[in-house]
C-alpha positions, -999 to 999 in steps of 0.1 A, spaced: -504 -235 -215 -474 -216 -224 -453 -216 -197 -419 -202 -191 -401 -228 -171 -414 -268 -177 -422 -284 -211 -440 -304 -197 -451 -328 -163 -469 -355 -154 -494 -361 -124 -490 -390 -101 -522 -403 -119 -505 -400 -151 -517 -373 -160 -495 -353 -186 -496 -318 -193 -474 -302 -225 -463 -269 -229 -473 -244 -259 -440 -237 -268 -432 -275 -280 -450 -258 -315 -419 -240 -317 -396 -264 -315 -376 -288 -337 -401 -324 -342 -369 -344 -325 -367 -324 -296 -408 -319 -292 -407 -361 -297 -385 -361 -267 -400 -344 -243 -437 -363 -254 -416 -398 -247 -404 -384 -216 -434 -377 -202 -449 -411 -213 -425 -427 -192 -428 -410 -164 -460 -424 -166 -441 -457 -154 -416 -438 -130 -422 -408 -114 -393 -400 -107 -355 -395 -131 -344 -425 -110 -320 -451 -129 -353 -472 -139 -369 -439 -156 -343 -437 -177 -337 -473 -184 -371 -469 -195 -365 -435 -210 -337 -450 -232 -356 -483 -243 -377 -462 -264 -352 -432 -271 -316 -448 -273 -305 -408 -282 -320 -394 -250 -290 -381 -231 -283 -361 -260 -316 -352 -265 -319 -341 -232 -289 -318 -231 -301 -300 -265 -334 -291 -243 -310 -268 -223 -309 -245 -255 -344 -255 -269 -360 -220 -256 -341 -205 -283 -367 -215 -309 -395 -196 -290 -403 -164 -303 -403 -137 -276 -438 -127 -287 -452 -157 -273 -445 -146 -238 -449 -103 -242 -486 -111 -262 -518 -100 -243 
């Protein structure tokens, strides 16, 4: 789906879900935000251990994390105004 507000989530039975838009988007930050979601796969939650986990596999993930504040600037607007 191509939503306007999450990149992505996962379900408490690990399900994950991505959004659309990660097409857009630089291969780093789209990296991120799959790892993310794999370890939340192991933590639900963005307690201390998620992101002990977190930065196991992405040392770079607080930085990564604060580009994803700006990363809806690589969507086109189209993708939300198509029919």
């Amino acid at each position: 789906r191509f939503q306007k507000t999450r990149w992505g989530s996962c379900s408490a039975r690990g399900n994950i879900n991505l959004n659309g838009c990660l097409l857009f988007l630089p291969a780093a930050l789209t990296r991120y935000i799959v790892l993310h979601e794999l370890c939340h796969t192991r933590q639900l939650n963005h307690s201390e251990r998620f992101w002990k986990i977190l930065f196991s596999v992405e040392p770079e993930a607080l930085a990564l994390d604060k580009a994803m504040r700006r990363a809806w600037r690589y969507v086109p607007q189209w993708v939300f105004t198509a029919s």
